[in-house]
C-alpha positions as CSV (number, residue, x, y, z in Angstrom):
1,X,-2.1,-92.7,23.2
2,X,-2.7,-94.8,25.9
3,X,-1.9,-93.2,29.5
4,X,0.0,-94.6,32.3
5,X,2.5,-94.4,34.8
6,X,6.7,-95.3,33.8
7,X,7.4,-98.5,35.6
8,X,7.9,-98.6,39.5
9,X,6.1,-95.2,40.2
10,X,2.5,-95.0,40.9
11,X,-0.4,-92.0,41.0
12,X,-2.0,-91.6,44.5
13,X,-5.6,-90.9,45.0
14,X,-7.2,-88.6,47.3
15,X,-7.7,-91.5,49.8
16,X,-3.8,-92.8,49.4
17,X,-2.6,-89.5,50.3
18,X,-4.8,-88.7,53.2
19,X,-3.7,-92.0,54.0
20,X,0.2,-91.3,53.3
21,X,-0.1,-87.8,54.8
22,X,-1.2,-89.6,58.2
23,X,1.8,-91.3,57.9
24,X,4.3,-87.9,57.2
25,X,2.8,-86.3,59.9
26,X,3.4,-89.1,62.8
27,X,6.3,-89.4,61.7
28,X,7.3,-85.5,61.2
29,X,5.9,-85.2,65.0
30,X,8.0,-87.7,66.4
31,X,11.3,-86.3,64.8
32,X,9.9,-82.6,66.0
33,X,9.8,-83.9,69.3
34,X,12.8,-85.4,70.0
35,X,14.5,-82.1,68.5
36,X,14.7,-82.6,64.3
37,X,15.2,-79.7,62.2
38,X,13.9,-79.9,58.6
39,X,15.8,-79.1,55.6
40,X,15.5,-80.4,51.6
41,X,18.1,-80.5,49.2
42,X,17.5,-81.0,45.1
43,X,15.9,-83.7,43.4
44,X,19.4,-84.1,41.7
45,X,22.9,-84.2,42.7
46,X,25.7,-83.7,40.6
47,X,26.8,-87.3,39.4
48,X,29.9,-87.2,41.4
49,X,28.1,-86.6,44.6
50,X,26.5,-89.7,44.7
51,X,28.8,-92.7,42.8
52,X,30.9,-94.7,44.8
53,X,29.2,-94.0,48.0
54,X,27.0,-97.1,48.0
55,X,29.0,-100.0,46.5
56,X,29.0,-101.4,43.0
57,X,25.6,-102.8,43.0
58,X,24.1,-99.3,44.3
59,X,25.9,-97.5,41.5
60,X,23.9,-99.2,39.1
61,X,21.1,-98.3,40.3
62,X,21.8,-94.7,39.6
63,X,19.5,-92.8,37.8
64,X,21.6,-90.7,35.6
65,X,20.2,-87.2,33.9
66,X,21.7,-87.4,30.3
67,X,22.6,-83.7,29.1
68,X,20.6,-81.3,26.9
69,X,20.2,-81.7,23.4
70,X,21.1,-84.9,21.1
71,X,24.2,-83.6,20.5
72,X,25.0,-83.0,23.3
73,X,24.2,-86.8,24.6
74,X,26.5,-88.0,22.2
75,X,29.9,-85.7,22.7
76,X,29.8,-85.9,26.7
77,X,28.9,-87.8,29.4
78,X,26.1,-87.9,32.3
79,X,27.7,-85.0,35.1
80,X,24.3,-85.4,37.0
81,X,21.6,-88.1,38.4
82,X,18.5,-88.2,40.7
83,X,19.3,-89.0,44.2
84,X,19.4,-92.2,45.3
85,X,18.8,-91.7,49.0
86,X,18.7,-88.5,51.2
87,X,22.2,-89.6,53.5
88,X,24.5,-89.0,51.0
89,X,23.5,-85.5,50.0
90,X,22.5,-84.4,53.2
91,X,26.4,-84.9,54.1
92,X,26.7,-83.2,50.8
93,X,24.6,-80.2,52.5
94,X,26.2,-80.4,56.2
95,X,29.9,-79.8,54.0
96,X,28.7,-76.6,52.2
97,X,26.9,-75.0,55.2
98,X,29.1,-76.2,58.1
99,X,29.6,-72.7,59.1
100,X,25.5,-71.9,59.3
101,X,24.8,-74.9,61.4
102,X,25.0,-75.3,65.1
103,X,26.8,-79.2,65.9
104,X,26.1,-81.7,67.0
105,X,23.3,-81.5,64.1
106,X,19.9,-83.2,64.4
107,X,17.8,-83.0,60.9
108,X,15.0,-84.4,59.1
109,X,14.3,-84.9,55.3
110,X,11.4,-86.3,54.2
111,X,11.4,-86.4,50.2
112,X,11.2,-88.7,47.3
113,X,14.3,-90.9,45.9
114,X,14.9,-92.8,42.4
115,X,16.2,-96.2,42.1
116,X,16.8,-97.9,38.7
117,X,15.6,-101.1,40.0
118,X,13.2,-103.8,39.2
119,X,9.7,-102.9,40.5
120,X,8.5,-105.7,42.7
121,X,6.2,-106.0,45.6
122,X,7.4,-103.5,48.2
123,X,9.9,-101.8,46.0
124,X,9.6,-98.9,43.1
125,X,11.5,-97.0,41.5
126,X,10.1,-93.5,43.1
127,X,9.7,-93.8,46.3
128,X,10.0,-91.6,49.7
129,X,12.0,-91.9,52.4
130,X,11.7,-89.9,55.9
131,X,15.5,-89.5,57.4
132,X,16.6,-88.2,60.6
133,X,20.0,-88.2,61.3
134,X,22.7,-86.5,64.3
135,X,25.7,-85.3,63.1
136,X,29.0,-84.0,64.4
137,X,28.4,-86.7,67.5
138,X,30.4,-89.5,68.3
139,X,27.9,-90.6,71.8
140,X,26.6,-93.9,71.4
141,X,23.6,-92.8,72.9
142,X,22.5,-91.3,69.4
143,X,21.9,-94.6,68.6
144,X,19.6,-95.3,71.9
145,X,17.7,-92.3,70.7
146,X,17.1,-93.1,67.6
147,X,16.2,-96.7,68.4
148,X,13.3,-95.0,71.0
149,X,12.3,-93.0,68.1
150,X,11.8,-95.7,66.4
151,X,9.5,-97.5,68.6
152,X,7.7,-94.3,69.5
153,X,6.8,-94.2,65.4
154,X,5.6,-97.9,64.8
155,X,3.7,-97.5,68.5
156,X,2.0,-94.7,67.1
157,X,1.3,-96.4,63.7
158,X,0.1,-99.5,65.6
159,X,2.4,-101.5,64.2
160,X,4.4,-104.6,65.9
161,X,7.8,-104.2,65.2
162,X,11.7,-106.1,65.1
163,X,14.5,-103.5,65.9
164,X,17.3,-105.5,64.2
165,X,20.7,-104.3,65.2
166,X,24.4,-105.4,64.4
167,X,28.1,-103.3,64.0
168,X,29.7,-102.6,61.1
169,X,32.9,-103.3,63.2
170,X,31.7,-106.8,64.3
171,X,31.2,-107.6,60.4
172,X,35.0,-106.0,59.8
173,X,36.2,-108.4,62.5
174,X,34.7,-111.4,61.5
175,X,36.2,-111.0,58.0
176,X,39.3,-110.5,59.2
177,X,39.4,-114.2,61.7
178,X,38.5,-116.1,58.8
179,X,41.5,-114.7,56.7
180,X,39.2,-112.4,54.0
181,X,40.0,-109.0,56.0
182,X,40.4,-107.1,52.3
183,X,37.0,-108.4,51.1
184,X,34.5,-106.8,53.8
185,X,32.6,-105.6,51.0
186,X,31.8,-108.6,49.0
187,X,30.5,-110.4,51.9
188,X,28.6,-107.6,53.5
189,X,27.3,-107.3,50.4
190,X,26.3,-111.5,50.2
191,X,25.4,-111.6,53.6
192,X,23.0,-109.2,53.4
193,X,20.8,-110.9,50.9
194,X,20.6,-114.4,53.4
195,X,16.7,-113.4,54.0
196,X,16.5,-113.2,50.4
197,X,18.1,-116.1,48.4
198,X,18.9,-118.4,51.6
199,X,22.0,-119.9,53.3
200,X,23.1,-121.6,49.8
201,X,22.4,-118.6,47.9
202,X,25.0,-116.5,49.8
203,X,27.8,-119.6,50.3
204,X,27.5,-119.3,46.5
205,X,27.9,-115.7,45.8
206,X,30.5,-115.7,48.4
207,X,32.5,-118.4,46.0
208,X,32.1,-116.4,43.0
209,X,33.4,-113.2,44.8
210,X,36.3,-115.2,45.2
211,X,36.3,-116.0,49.2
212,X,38.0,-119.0,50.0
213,X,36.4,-122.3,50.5
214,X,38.2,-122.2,54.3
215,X,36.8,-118.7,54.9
216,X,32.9,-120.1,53.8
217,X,33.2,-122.9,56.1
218,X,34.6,-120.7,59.4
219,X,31.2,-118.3,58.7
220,X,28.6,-121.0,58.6
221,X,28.3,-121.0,62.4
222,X,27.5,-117.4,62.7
223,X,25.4,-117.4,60.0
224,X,23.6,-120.5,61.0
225,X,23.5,-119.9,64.3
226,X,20.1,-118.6,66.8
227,X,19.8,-117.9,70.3
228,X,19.3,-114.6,72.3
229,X,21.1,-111.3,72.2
230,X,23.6,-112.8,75.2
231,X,24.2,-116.0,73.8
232,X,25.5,-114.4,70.4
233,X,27.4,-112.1,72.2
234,X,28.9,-114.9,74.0
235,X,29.5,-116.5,70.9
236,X,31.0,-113.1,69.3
237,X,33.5,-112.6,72.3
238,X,34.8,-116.2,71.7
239,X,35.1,-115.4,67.8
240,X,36.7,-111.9,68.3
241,X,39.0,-112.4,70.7
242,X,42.0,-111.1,68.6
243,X,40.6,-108.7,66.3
244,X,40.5,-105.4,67.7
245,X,38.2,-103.8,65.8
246,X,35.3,-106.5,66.2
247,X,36.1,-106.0,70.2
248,X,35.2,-102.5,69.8
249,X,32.3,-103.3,67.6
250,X,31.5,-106.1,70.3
251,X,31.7,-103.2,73.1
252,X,29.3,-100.6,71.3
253,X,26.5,-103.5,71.2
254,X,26.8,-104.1,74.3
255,X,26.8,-100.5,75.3
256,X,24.2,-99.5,73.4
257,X,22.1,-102.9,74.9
258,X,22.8,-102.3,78.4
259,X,21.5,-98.9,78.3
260,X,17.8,-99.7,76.0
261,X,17.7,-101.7,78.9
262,X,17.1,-98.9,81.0
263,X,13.5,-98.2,78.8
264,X,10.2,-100.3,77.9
265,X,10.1,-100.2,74.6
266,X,6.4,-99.6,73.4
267,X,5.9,-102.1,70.1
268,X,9.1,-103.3,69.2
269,X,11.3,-105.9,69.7
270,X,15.2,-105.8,69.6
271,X,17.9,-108.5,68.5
272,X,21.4,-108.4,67.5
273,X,21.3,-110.0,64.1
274,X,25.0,-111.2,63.1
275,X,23.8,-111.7,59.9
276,X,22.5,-107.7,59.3
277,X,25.1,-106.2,56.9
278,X,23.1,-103.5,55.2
279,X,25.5,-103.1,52.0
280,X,26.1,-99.7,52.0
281,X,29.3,-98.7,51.7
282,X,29.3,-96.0,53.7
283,X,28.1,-97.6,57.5
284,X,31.0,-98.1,59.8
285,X,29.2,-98.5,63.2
286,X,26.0,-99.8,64.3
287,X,23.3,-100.5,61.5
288,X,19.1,-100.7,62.1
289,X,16.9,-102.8,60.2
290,X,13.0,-102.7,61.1
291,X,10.5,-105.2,59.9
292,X,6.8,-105.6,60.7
293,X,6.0,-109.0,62.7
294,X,2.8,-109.1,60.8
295,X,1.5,-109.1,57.4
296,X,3.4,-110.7,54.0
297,X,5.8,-108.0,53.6
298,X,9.1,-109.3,54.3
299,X,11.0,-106.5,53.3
300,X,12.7,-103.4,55.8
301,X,10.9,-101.2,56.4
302,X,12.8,-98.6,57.7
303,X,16.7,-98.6,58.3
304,X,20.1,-96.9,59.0
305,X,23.5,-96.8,60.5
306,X,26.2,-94.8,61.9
307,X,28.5,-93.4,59.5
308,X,32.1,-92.3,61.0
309,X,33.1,-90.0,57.3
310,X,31.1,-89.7,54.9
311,X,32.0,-85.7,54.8
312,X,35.5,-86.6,54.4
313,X,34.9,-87.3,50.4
314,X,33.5,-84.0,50.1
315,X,36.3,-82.0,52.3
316,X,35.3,-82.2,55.8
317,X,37.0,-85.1,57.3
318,X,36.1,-86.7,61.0
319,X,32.7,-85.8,61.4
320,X,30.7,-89.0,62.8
321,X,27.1,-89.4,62.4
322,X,24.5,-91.5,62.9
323,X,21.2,-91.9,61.0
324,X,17.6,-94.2,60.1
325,X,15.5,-94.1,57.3
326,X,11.4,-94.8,56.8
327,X,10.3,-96.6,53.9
328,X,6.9,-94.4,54.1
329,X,5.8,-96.6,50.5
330,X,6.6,-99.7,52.5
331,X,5.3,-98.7,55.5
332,X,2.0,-98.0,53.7
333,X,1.8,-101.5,52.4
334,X,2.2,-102.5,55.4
335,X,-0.6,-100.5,57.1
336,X,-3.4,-101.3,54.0
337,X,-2.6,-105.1,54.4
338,X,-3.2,-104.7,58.2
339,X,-6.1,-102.4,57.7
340,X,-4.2,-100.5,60.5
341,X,-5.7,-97.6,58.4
342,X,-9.4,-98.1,59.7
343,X,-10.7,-96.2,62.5
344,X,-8.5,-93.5,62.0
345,X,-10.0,-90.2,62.7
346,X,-8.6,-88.3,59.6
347,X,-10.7,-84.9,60.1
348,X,-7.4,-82.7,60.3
349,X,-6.1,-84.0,57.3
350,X,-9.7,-84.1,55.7
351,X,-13.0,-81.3,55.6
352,X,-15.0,-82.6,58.9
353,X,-18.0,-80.1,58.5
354,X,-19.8,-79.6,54.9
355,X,-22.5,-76.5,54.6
356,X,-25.4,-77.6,52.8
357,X,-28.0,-74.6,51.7
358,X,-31.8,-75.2,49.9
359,X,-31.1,-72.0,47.7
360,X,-28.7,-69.0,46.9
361,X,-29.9,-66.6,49.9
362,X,-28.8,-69.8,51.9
363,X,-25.7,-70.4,50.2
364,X,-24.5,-66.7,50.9
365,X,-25.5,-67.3,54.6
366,X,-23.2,-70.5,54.7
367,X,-20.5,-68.5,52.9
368,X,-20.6,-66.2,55.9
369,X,-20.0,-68.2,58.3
370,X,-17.3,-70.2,56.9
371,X,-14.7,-68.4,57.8
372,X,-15.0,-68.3,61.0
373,X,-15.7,-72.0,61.5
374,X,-11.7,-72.1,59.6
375,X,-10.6,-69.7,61.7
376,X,-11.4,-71.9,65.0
377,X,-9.1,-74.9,63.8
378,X,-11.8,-76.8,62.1
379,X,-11.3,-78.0,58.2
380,X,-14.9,-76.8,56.2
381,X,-16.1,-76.1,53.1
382,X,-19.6,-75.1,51.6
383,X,-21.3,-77.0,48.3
384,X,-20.6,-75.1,45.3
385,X,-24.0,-75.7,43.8
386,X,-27.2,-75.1,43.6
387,X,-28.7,-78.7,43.4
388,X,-31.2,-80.8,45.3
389,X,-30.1,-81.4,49.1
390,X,-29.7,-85.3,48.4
391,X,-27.3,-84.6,45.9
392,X,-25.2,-82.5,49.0
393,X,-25.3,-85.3,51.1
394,X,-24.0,-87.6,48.9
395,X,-21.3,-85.5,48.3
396,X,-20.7,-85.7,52.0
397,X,-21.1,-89.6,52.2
398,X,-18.6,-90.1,49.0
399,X,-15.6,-87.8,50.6
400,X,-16.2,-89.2,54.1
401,X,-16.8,-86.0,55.5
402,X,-18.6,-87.0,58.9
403,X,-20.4,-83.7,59.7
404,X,-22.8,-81.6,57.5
405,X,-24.8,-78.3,58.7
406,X,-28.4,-77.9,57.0
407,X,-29.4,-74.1,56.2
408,X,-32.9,-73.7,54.6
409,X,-35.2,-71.1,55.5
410,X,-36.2,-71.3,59.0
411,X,-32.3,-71.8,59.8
412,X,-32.0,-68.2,57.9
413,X,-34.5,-66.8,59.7
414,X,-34.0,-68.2,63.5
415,X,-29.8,-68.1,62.8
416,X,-29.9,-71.9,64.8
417,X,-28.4,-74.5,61.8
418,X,-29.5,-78.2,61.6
419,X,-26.2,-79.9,62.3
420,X,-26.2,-83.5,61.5
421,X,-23.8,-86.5,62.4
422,X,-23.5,-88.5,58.6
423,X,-22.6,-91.9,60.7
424,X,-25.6,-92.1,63.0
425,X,-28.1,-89.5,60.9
426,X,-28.6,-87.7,64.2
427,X,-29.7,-84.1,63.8
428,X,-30.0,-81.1,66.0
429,X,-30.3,-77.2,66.4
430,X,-27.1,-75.6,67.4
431,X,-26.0,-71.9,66.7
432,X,-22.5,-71.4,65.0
433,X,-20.6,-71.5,68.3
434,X,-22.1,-74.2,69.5
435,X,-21.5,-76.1,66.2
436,X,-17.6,-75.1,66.7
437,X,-17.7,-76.0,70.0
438,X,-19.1,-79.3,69.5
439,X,-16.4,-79.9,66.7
440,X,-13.5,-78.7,68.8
């Protein structure tokens, strides 16, 4: 048998996930700091949970569990499925333990999701996503947080960013002044793929979800049209002048605008995109959409929206919340194209000192000291074997670790170790504390 990996998933060597787990933990930082709570929920969901929460297209992709047994699989249906994103169940989560949680409700998530799509550049069918969401808050400035949040993570991840934003609500208003007010779906859904398959691509998925030549002909100017936040609003205003809803959607933006104002935003850039529908179902506020200003990778990487009831279908009506999502695969992509991930001083996530000995007395000396080396903060370990000192070094030089201390007889006798520096070669005599010390 010949071994490999299902399509769209991928193994990850020790490298990748030192690499990956740089990314968890700026990110997990960030969402500690601004006052995220972790919690996890199962890899699957019962079927039920998840269909018709993220329109037809997202239903298909839908990995479904068939049941136990080949009988079985014949007499009954599918009842559960992998998740398909963390939102869904995590209102899935807030419904069953509303009475343990303290609202409004800030929480983070950071686990793997499976799509049944078509692996591509940028997109698998495992993947991770890192979610922070507030819930059981209305206040638009959820949405300012969030969008500082994000700049605080792609600063940190040296990473040049676009903040897209745009409102559900605008989107609602505009299909309703060109006459297609019951078909907010279908063009969300076309409008969102404009980066994708172009102006003509969505005119002509818009015609065969059976929106009105008239109605294709009053959207061309917004989706057409470029200038700066102001001028669309301008344009918006004009537009919306009789629909309620996209007035309130108009307001929001504007809201949420005039305060960002009020910070300097680290890496990232911000623009109202008209054209941003993100088509899940769910969104019926302000949606995010991130995307690196650099590198090939044309795809979001990281995303969200404010969801106004997405409780309601499991009991617990009128509870607003808002949300963003990393693509952490993405995101990596992103990061090894840009060789963002050199320089990087991985010794928390990695061993920084190695003990190398010249026999066994040596060895046990090393093994005596290691614990307290841990115990100070400092990630160590001693070579296993007894083998020629070369050999050691090696090791050191292959796994990156960037510090070694040297222990052969006189270092036994006298208790002060060679500690040497891997990148330069520098060596010099320094007692155990002063080896932690110099590490610290």
């Amino acid at each position: 048998m010949k071994p490999g990996t299902p399509k769209g998933t991928r193994d990850f060597s020790p490298t990748e996930m030192v690499r990956r787990n740089y990314i968890f933990d700026t990110i997990r930082t960030v969402f500690q700091r601004y006052g995220y709570a972790p919690i996890e929920t199962p890899a699957m969901e019962n079927l039920e949970t998840l269909m018709g929460k993220y329109g037809e297209e997202g239903d298909k992709l839908i990995f479904k569990i068939l049941p136990r047994g080949e009988k079985l699989q014949k007499l009954l249906p599918p009842e559960e499925a992998l998740r398909y994103d963390l939102t869904v169940p995590f209102a899935r989560y807030v419904v069953q333990h509303q009475n343990e949680l303290t609202f409004p409700f800030k929480r983070y998530q950071m686990q793997p999701v499976w799509r049944a799509d078509r692996p591509q550049k940028g997109r698998y069918r495992e993947f991770f996503q890192c979610d922070a969401d507030v819930i059981g808050s209305a206040s638009l400035l959820n949405e300012v947080e969030l969008v500082q949040l994000m700049d605080e993570v792609f600063s940190k991840l040296n990473v040049p960013v676009t903040i897209k934003i745009n409102n559900r609500k605008i989107l609602a208003g505009i299909a309703e002044v060109i006459g297609e007010k019951e078909k907010i779906v279908e063009i969300t859904v076309a409008i969102d793929k404009l980066d994708k398959i172009g102006v003509e691509g969505v005119n002509k998925e818009l015609v065969g979800k059976a929106i009105s030549t008239l109605a294709i002909e009053k959207l061309q100017p917004l989706i057409l049209f470029k200038g700066s936040t102001d001028d669309k609003l301008k344009l918006l205003k004009k537009l919306l002048e009789n629909s309620a809803i996209g007035k309130k959607g108009i307001e929001e933006m504007e809201y949420i605008f005039q305060q960002l104002s009020n910070f300097k935003l680290s890496n990232s850039s911000l623009e109202l995109d008209i054209t941003l529908a993100r088509g899940l179902n769910y969104y019926t506020g302000a949606i995010f959409e991130i995307k690196a200003r650099e590198g090939t990778l044309s795809s979001s990487i990281c995303g969200g929206g404010r969801y106004d009831d997405l409780t309601g279908v499991f009991g617990l009506p009128n509870v607003s919340g808002v949300g963003i999502s990393f693509g952490i695969d993405r995101i990596f992509d992103v990061l090894t194209e840009l060789n963002k991930f050199d320089g990087i001083d991985y010794s928390r996530l990695t061993t920084k000192l190695l003990f190398t000995h010249f026999g066994e007395g040596e060895q046990n000396y090393c093994l005596s000291l290691l614990p307290k080396v841990r115990a100070s903060g400092i990630n160590a370990e001693l070579y296993p074997d007894l083998t020629k000192i070369k050999k050691q070094f090696d090791y050191a030089n292959k796994k990156q670790i960037p510090f070694v201390v040297v222990v052969g007889g006189d270092e036994l006798q006298s208790g002060m170790l060679t500690f040497k520096d891997m990148s330069t070669g520098a060596q010099e005599k320094l007692s155990i504390d002063q080896v932690i010390e110099r590490l610290k």
